[in-house]
N, C-alpha and C positions, 0 to 999 in steps of 0.2 A: 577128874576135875582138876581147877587149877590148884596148886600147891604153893609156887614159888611166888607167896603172895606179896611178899616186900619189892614187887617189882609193878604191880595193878594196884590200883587206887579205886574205890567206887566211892562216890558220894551223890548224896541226893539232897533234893529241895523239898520243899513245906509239900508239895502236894500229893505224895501218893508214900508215905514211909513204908507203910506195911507190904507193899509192892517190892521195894528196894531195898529191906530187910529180907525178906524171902529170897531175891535174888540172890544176895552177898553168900544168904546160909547154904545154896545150893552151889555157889563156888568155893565154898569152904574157906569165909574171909568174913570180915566184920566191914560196914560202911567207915568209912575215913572222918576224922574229926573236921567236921566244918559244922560252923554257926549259924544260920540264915535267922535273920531276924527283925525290926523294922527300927527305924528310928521315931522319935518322939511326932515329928511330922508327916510318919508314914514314909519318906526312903527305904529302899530297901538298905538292911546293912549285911553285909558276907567276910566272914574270917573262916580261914580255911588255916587249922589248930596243929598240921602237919608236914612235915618237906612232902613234897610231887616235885622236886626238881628231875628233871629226865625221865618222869615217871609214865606209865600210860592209862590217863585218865575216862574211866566213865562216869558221867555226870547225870543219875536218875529222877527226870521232872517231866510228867506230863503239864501242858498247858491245858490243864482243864478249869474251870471255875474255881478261886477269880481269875479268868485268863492271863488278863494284864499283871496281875502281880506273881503268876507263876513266870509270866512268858520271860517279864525282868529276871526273875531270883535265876532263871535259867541263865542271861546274857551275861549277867553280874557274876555267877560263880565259873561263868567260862572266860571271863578277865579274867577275876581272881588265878585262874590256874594259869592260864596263859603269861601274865606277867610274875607269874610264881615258877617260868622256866619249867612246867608241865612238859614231856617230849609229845606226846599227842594226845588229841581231845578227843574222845567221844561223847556229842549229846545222846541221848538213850532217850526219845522221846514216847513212853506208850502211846499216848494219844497226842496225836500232833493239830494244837490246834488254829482255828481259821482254816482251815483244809480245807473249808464250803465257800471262801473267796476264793475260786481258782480260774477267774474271767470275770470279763466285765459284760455281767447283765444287762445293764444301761449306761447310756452315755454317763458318761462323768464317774463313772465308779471307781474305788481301785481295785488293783489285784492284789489281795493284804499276806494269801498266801506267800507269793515272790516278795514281799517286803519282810516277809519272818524270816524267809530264807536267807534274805540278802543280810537280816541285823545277826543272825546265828554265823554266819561266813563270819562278818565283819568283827564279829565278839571273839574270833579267835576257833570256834571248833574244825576240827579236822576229819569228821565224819560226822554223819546224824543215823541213828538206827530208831528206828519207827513198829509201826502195825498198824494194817489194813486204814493207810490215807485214801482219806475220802475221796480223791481225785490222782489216782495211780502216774497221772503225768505232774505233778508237783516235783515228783523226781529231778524231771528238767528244770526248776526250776534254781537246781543248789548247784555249784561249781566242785560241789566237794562229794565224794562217796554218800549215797543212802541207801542205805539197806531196809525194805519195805516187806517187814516180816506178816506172814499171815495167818488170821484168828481161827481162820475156818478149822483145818485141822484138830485142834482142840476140841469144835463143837462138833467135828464128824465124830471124833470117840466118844461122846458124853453120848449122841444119838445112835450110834452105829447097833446097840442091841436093845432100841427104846422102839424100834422101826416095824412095821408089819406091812402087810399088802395093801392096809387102807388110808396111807399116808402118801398126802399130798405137799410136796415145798412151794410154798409160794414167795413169786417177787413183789413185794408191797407198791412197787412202782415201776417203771420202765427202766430206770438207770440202774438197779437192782438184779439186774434179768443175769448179767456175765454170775453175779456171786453164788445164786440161790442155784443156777444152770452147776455150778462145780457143786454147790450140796447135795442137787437132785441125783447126777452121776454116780457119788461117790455113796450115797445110802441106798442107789439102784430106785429113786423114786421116781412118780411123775412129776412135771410140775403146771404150775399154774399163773399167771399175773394180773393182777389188779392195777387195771389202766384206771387211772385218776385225771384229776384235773384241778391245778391251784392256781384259782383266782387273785390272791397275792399271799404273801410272804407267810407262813405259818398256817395257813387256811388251805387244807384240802377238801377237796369232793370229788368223791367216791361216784366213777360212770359206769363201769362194766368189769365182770370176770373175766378174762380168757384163760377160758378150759374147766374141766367141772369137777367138782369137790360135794355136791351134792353127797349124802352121808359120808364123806372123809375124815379122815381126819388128819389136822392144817398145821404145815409148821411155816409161819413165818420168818422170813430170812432178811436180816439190816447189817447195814454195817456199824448204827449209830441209832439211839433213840434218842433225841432232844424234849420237845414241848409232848412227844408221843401220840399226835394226832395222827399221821400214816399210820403206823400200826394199830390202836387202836380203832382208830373209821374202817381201817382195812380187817380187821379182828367183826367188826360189826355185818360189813357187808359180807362176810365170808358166812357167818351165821344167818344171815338172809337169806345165802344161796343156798343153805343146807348142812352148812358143814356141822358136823358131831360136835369135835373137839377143838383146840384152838392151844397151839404152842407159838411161841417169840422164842428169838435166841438172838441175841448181835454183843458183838465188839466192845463199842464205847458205850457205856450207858450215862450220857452226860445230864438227864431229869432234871430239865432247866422249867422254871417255871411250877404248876400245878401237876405236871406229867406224873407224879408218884398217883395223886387222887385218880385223875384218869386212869390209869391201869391198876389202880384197884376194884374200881365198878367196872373194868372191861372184859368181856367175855373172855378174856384170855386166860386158861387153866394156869399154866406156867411159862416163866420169861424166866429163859437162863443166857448171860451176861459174862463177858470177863471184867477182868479186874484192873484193866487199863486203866480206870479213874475210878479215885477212893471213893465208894459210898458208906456216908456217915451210917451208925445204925437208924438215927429215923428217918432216913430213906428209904430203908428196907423193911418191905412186906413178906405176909408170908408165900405170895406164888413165885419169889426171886430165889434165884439159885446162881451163885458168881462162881465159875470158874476160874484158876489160878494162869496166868502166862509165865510166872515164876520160869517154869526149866526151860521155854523158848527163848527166853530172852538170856536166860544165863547161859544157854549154848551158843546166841546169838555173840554175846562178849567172849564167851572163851576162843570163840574162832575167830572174832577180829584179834584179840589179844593174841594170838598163835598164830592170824597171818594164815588159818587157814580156808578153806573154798565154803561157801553158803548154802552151795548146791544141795547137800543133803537135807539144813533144814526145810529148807522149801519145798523137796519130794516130801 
């Protein structure tokens, strides 16, 4: 692990400390003295308490809820280092978000992703390191390196000796099918999809299975749970068709809205999660089980920091 720590800086923002405390402990470093805080009028205010001259900085904030004011304390504390003669920036983004603006659905909309992209360029960072963005071509949308680290692995070992013959991976939805297709592979499952249909924004209904789960039992596969209606309707219709048992497992657990009530009256035995975006405890029930991305992410910096290849973490 890293050693030659007076030459690496990490600091983080308000949204996810216990994330980027874990990571520092697993490079054998402490987070750097910076202040993030607000002013009397709500500004945000950023003092960074340390030299980063020629230093090489990562900067740990997901843009989770309240996005807006993570997204600034991110842009703000990459001024801050920037005009503090920083020698390179990385944002270290777990959850990157607006990654679900990545086109325009209808006339007149924006693309809010490529505008995050465009204010993180313009704020000064010199890389951006991620996991599992919601729209894999976001990439193109930055001028600068992104490293677009991914969650599944994590959830293939937490599942890899939980698995039997009568487990089926399901995709919650069509756009779904590449992620839950590399689950089903790698735990040697079958799988299944739950073709849907949303009549508008946040509103699904549940048409047909394809493939059968009839006594199986079900692990559903996201990349993200928000208001928790997909998984949950899809946890429902899955128990109509037959299914036994009923597993969740994704990425970002952002639980916007009612989503916690929801998936506690939903069929769903357990929903295991990483730990991209902090949940408070009383967001947490008892069928949640959060896995740690702590050591991906801190290998993820030790090799930009070293300049060296990505390729291993991604095998």
């Amino acid at each position: 692990m890293i050693t030659h720590g007076n030459e690496i800086k990490i600091f983080a923002g308000n949204s996810n400390r216990p994330l980027a405390e874990a990571i520092a402990r697993k490079l054998n470093t402490s987070l750097g003295d910076c202040e993030v805080s607000k002013f009397s009028d709500g500004e945000i205010n950023v003092h960074i308490g340390e030299t980063v001259r020629g230093r090489d900085l990562f900067i740990i904030q997901s843009t989770s809820f309240p996005g807006n004011d993570h997204l600034m304390e991110l842009l703000i504390m990459i001024d801050a280092a920037k005009r503090a003669s920083a020698g390179r920036i990385t944002a270290v983004m777990p959850y990157f978000g607006y990654a679900r603006q990545d086109r325009k659905a209808r006339s007149r909309d924006p693309i809010t992703a490529k505008l995050v992209a465009d204010l993180l360029t313009s704020a000064g960072a010199d890389r951006v390191l991620t996991m599992d963005l919601h729209a894999a071509q976001i990439q193109g949308f930055f001028n600068i390196p992104v490293d677009n680290l991914l969650g599944g692995p994590t959830l293939y070992n937490y599942y890899a000796d939980r698995m039997d013959k009568d487990f089926v991976v399901i995709s919650p939805d069509i756009g779904s099918v590449g992620r839950s297709r590399k689950v089903a592979e790698r735990l040697g499952c079958p799988m299944a999809i739950i073709d849907k249909r949303r009549p508008k924004a946040n509103v699904m209904e549940v048409m047909n299975i394809i493939g059968s789960v009839e006594g199986k039992k079900c692990l559903l596969v996201d990349d993200m749970i928000d208001t928790g209606g997909t998984i949950v309707q899809g946890a429902q219709a899955l128990v109509d068709a037959g299914a036994v048992e009923i597993k969740a497992c994704c990425t970002h657990a952002v639980l916007s809205g009612n989503a916690i009530e929801k998936l506690e009256a939903s069929p769903i035995d357990e929903l295991v999660m990483l730990d991209t975006i902090y949940l408070p405890p009383e967001k947490r029930i008892p069928k949640m089980k959060i896995l740690s991305t702590a050591d991906i992410f801190a290998a993820a910096i030790e090799n930009v920091y070293l300049d060296k290849p990505m390729s291993k973490i991604y095998d």
